[in-house]
C-alpha angles and dihedrals in degrees: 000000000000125000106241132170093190105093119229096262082053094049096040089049082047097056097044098053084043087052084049101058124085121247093257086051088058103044092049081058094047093046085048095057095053092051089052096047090058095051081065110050081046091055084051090044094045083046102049100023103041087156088055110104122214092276102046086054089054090055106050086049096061095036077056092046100042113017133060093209137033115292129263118265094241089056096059 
């Protein structure tokens, strides 16, 4: 059973406008969420790495995305 703190009216509301929107509609929100889930992993990185250039910071995001463990040095 999942933890939620949107009681059962919200998430009902919630499904029915995301059943309403057209696929396109979907996927921008979805598209918009990833963008802003990088920007925060960038913010943390920023935050924690200030000697870390662009690239590095791109790196580090898709090693977090798609690999369990650091990447490997002929990648970078």
């Amino acid at each position: 059973m999942a933890i939620s703190d949107t009681s059962p009216e919200i998430e009902a509301m919630q499904i029915r406008i995301i059943r309403s929107m057209t696929a396109e509609q979907r996927l921008l929100i979805a598209v918009e969420m990833s963008l802003f889930s990088r920007e925060l992993m960038k913010s943390a990185m920023r935050r924690d790495h200030p000697e870390w250039t662009e690239k590095e910071m791109r790196i580090e995001i898709l090693r977090r995305a798609f690999l369990p463990a650091p990447l490997p040095a002929w990648i970078r």
